[in-house]
N, C-alpha and C positions, 0 to 999 in steps of 0.2 A: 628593410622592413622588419619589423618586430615580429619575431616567432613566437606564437602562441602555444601553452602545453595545456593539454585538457586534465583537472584534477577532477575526482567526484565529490560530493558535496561532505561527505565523512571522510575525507582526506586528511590518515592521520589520527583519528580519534580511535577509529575501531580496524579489528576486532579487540572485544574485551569482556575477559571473563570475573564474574565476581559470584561467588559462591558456587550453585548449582545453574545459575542465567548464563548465559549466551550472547553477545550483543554481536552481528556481522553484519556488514554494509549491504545492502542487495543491489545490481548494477542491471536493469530492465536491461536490453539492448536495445528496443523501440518504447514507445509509449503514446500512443496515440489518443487524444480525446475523440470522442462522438458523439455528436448528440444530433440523435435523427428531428428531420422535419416532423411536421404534424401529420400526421395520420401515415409514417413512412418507417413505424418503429420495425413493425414485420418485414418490411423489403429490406431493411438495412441488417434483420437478423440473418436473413435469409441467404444475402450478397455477404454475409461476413462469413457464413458457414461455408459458400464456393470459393472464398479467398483464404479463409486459415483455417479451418475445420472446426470452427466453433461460435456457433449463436452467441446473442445476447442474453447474458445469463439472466433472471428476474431480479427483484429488486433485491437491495442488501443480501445479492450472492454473487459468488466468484467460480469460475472455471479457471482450467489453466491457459486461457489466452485472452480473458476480458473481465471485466469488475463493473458491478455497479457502481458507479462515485456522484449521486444527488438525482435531484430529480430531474428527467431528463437525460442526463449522461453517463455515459461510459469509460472506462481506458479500457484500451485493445490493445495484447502488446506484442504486435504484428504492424508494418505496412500494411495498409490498405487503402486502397480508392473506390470510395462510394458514391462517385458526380455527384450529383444535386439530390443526392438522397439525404446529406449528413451537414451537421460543420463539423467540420475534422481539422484538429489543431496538433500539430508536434509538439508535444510534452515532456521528452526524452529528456531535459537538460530541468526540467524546471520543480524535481523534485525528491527529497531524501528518504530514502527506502532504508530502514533497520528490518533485520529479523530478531525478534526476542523467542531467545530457544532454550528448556530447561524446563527440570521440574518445578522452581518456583516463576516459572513465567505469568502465570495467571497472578498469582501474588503481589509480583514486583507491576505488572500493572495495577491490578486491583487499587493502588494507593495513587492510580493518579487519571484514570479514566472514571466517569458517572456511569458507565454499564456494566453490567453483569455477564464477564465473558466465561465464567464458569460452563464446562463441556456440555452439562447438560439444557444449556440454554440458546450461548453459541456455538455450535459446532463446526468444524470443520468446513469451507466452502463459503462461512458467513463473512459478512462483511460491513461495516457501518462505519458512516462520518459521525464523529465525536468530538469533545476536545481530551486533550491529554494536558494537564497543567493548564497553561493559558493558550495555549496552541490549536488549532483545529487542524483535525486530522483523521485521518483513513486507514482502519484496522482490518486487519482481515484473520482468520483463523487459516491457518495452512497442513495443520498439525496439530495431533492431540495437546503437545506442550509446545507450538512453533505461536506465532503472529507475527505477522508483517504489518509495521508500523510507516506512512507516508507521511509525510509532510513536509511544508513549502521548501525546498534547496533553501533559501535563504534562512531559514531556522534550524538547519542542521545541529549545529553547536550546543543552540538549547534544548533539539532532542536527543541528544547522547547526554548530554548533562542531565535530564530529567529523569532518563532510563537508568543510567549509573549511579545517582543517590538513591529510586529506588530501592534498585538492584541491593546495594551495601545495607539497609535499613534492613531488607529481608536478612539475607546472608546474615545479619546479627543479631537478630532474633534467634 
């Protein structure tokens, strides 16, 4: 029988630095969807604060162990079991996490997201589904100059390539 090796979806591309950016892979260890029943959104914050010590954060914000990602749902990134409060789907495998770190982080996005993640707008804890290029994807602030950029494992490739022409575009300016 064929031995499998587990790679991450940036395997290979990063870390990589170009000017004053940061490009590192971020490696969740769990990543769990939720998205609570009808009218079960309280009992699912509720049961997630007695299993990992943290609610469901509101909408377009992040704590350090769950994220808004649409309407209606979450990532937790924690194990948890919520019975018949949730649908809860294992996500660990099915998506590319970059951190963009650096003083011109907001710049080297700036040329390829439609929103405005300037500090005094998005702050730290924020979070929003966007596209980045053609991609759709899940930004969050983590850091005065951090974002954690997700999108689909299958488009990995294009988002280190999107980030890295950036990146170089600023850096030469």
């Amino acid at each position: 029988m064929a031995e499998l090796i587990a790679i991450s979806p940036c395997n290979g591309l990063l870390p990589l630095t170009v000017g004053a950016v940061t490009l590192t892979e971020v490696m969740p260890e769990r990543v769990m969807s939720v998205a609570p029943f009808d009218g079960r959104e309280k009992a699912v914050s509720t049961a997630l604060k007695e299993q990992c010590g943290v609610s469901l954060p509101a909408r377009n914000r992040r704590n350090k162990a769950a994220q808004w990602f649409g309407h209606g749902v979450w990532l937790v990134y924690a194990d948890v079991d919520l019975g018949v409060m949730a649908a809860v789907t294992d996500q660990t495998d099915a998506w590319a996490v970059v951190a963009v770190a650096g003083d011109g982080a907001v710049d080297v996005l700036a040329r390829l997201v439609p929103i405005d993640l300037r500090l005094v707008h998005f702050k730290s804890g924020h979070t929003a589904r966007t596209m980045l290029g053609h991609m759709s994807v899940a930004i969050s602030r983590t850091g005065d100059d951090t974002f954690e950029i997700m999108a689909m494992r299958s488009m990995a490739g294009t988002l280190v390539h999107e980030l890295e022409t950036a990146a170089r575009g600023v850096a030469a300016r």
